[in-house]
N, C-alpha and C positions, 0 to 999 in steps of 0.2 A: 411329273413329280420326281425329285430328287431321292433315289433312295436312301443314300446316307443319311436323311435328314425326315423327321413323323411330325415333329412338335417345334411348331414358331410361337418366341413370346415379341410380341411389337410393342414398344416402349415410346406409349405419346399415342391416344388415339385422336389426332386432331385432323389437321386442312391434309396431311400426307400421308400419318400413322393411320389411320381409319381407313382409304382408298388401297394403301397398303396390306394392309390385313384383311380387306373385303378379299380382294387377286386371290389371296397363299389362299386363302381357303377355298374358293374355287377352284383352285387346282390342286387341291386333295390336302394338302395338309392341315393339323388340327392346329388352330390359332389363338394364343390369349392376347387381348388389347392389356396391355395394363396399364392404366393411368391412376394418379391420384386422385383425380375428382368422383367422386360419389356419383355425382348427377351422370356424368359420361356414360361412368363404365354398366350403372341400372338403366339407362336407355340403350345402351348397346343389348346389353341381354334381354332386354324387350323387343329387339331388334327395330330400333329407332337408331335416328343421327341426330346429331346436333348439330352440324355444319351443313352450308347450302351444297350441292355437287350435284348435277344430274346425273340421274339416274343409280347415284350410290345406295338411296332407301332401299331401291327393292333386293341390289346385291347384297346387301348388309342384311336385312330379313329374310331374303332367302337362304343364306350359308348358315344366318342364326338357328332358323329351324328346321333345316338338316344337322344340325350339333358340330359344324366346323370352326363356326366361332363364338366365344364367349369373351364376356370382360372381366377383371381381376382387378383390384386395388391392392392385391397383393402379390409379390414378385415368384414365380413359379420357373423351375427346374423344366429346361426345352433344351433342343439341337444347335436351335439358331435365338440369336437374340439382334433384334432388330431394330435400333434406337433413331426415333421419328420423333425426337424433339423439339420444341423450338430454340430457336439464337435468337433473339431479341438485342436487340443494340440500345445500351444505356444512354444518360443524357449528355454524356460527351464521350458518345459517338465512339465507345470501344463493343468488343463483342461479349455480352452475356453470357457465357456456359454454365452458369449454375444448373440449369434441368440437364446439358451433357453429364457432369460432373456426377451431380446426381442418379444418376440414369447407368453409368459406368459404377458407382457405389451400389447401388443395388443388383447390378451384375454378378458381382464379387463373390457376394455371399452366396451364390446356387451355382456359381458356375463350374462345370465337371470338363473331365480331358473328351478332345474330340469336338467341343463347340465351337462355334464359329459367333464373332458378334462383328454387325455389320451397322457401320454410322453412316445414317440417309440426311442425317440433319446439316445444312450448309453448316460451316464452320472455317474460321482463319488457317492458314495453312500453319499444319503443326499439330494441331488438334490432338490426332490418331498417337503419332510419338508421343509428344510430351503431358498429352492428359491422360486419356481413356490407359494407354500401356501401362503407365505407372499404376493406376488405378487396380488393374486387371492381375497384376503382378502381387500386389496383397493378399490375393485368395493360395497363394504358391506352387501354382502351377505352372510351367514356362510357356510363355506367351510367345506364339511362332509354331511352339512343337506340340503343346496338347492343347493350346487355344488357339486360334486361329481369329485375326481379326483384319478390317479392311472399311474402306471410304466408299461408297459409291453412291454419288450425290442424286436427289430426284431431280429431273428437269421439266417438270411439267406445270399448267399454266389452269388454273384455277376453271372452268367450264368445260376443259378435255381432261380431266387426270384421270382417269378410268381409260381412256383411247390411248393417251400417251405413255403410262405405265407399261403398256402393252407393246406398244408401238415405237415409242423411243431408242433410241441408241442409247447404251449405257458406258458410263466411265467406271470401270473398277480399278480401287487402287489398294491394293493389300500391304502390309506389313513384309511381307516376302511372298514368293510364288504363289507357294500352297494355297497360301490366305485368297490369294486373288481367282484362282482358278476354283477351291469351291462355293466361292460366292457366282464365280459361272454358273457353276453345275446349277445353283439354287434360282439361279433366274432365268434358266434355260426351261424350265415348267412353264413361263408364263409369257419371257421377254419377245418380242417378236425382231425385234432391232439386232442392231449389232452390237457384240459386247467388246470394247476394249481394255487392256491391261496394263495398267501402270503401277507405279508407288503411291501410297498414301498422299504425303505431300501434294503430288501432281494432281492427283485428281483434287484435290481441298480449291488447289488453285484454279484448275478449270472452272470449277464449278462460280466461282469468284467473279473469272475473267469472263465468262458469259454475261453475268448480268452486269460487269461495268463495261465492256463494251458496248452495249446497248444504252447504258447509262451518259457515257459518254458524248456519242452519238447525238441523242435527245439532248443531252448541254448546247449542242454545236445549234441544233434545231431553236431550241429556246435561245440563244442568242444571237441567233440571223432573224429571230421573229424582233427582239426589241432593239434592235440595230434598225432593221426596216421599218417599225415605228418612228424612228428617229427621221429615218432619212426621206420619209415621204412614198416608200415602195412595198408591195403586198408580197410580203415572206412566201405566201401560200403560191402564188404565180411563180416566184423565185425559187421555189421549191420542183414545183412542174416542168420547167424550163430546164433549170439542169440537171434531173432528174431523166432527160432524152439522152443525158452521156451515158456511154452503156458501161461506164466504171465508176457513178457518180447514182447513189444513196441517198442523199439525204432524209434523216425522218420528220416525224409532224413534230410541228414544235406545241406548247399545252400549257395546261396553268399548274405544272408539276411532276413530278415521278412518283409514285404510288406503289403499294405490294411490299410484300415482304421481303423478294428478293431484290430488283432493282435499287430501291431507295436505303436498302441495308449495305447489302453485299460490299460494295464498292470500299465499306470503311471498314469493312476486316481484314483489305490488302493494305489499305494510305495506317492503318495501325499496326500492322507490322514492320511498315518502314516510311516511314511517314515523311524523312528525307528524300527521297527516291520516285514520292508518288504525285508529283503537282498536277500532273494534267487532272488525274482523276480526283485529289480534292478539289480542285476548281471546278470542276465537271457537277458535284455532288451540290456544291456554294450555290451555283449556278440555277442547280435544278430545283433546290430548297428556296430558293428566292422567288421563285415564279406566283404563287400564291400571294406575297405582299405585291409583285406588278400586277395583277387582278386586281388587286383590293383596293388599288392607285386607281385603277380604271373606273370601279363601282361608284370610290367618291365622286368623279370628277364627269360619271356620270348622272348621279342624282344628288348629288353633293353630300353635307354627311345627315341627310334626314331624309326618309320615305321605308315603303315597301321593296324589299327586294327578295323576289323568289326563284328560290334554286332548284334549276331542275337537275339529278341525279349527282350523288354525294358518293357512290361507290370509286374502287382506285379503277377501275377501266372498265366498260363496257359490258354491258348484257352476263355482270355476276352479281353477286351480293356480296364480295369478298371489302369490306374498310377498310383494310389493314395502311395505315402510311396516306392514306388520300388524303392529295390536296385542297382538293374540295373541302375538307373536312377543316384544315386548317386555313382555309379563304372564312369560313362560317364561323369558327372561333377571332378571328380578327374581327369579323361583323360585331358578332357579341358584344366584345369591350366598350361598343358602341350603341350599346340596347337602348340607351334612353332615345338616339337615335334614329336606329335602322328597327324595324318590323322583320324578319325575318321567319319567310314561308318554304318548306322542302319537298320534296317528290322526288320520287324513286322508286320504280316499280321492284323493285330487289329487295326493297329493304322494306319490313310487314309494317315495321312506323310509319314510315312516310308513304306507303304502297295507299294513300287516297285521292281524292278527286281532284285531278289537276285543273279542273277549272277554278275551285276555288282556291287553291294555292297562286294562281296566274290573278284571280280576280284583285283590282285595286292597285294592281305593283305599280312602281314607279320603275321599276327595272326587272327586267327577265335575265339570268345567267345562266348560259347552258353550260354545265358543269361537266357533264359524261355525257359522250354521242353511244348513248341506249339508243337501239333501231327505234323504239319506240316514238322515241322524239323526232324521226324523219319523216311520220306522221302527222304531227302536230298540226291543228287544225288553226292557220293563223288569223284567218278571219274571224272566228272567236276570240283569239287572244287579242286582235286590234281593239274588240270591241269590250273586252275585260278588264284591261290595263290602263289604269287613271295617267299616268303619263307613257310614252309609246318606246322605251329606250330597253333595246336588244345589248347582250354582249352575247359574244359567241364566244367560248374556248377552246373551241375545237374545228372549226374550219367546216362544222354538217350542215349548217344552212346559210353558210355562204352562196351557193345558188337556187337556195329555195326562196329569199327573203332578200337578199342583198342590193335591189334595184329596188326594191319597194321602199319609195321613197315617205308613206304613209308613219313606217318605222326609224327609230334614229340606231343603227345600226352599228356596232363597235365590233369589229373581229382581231380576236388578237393574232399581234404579229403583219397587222395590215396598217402602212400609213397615212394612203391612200386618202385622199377629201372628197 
């Protein structure tokens, strides 16, 4: 624990702000969540969550009733102020800061010399200058000398943020020195990683350049898989194959990019300069498109009338996290189509559709594996042969391509394979 520093207020107890605040308070200092929602911040103090994370209930109940943390709908005077809001991306595709904005306006008004306020929330590069400073600068204190403020982005993945918090390297990017080194000091209680030092800016931008690299990437993935449809060759073999070069990566290609960071990120750099950024809006086109080449697949596998049941609707694997999945938007395209498509789900993540996967498989005309949940590498197919009124597999992700892919009993579609 940081001496300088008794009282953290964290601003946004959501997927990052809550995991965040669980940490401070284990490691001594006293924590307010403060959010606007009612509902939140009374189950916080009941020491409940409202987000899925393992193992965050019992951290969050245990720190609640030793008295480290409590919730607040109301903005309270602390050392550090901690802003874990969301950026949300409007409908064309620029960055929301309204809850930054907000979030820095209620700053303002409590904030005393000597604070530090520190933005976890991804944001365009700039953010820290030209929003939050100006912001901060109202209260008339000078920002640098009796406030201290800095960027250092979460980089953690929805099923580890409790290991990764901990365990991750961080990017700190202060407004000057000072700024940056005691947002060290304040994560050197808990950080186990390395912490590095940069500007604002820099780190806005890292934190960017991470998930569009990866974004990228997957574009290249999802367009060797509908290239290899084309040309008659199995993406997934083509993937394997060069894959043996020891400088050659390629990822899986899917039916989309998903999460809040990936499928965001990438357009609060192409809207800062949007002349400058073609590979990455092409990349983003790319990977937004994948969902209607599924939905190409479905009709043309049961044409546009029957049952089709989707197994798992989360944005990736073995979480409960929706945010941005494709899958989500493959099942609103079905919709349009209700008179139709029958439309059955499952997902063990998610407490709606967490029911009887036999009766979701029963009658379909088409099975889509939407998420490779382990769960489904289970699946019991000699049931589902004998459930399925017509026998038509897709697969979106490459997990039972050799569990089922000879089984010739099955009509079998994997995407990204052209293969007859």
């Amino acid at each position: 624990m940081s001496r300088q520093f008794k009282k953290i207020c964290v601003i946004g107890v959501g997927y990052i702000g809550l995991p965040t605040a669980a940490i401070l308070a284990n490691s001594g200092y006293e924590v307010v969540g403060y959010d606007l929602d009612e509902f939140v911040v009374s189950e916080l103090n009941q020491g409940r969550i409202t987000i899925s994370e393992p193992h965050l209930d019992e951290l969050v109940r245990s720190e609640v009733e030793k008295g480290n943390l409590r919730g607040s709908t109301t903005i309270e005077e602390a050392d550090v102020f901690s802003i874990a809001v969301p950026t949300p991306i409007t409908k064309d595709k620029k960055a929301d800061l309204s809850y930054v904005v907000a979030a820095a306006n209620s700053i303002k008004d409590v904030v005393k010399k000597g604070n530090l306020v520190v933005l976890e929330s991804t944001s365009p590069p700039g953010t820290v200058e030209e929003c939050i400073v100006p912001i901060l600068e109202k209260s008339g204190l000078n920002i640098g000398e009796d406030v201290f403020v800095a960027h250092s982005p979460e980089r953690v993945i929805p099923g580890k943020i409790l290991e990764e918090l901990v365990e991750n390297n961080r990017i700190i990017g202060g407004i000057n020195l000072q700024s940056s080194e005691m947002v060290r000091d304040l994560f050197r209680s808990f950080v186990k990683g390395e912490m590095f030092i940069t500007d604002s800016r820099t780190a806005e931008m890292c934190k960017l350049m991470e998930n569009t690299y990866r974004d990228v990437n997957i574009a290249l993935a999802n367009e060797l898989a509908v290239i290899c449809e084309s040309q008659g060759i199995d993406a997934w073999e083509v993937r394997e194959l060069s894959n043996q070069h020891q400088r050659v990566n390629i990822h899986m290609p899917g039916p989309g990019v998903g999460g809040h960071c990936i499928a965001v990120d990438p357009w609060f750099i192409h809207e800062k300069e949007p002349e400058k950024s073609p590979l990455i809006h092409q990349s983003r086109v790319i990977n937004d498109s994948m969902p209607a080449h599924v939905f190409e697949k479905v009709v043309k596998s049961v044409g546009k009338k029957g049952k089709v049941a989707v197994l798992g609707i989360t944005y990736k694997p073995d979480v409960g996290d929706l945010r941005e999945s494709p899958i989500l938007k493959l099942i609103d395209m079905l919709k349009k189509d209700e008179a139709n498509y029958e439309i059955a789900i499952h997902d063990p993540f998610i407490k709606e559709y967490n029911v009887d996967i036999n009766t979701v498989i029963s009658h379909a005309d088409l099975v889509v594996l939407g998420v490779n949940h382990k769960q489904y590498l289970n699946v019991d197919f000699e049931a589902m042969h004998k459930l399925m009124r017509q026998k038509n597999i897709l697969d979106t992700r490459g997990s039972w391509k050799n569990l089922i892919g000879e089984d010739s009993r099955f009509h079998y579609t994997l995407l990204g394979c052209g293969k007859r």
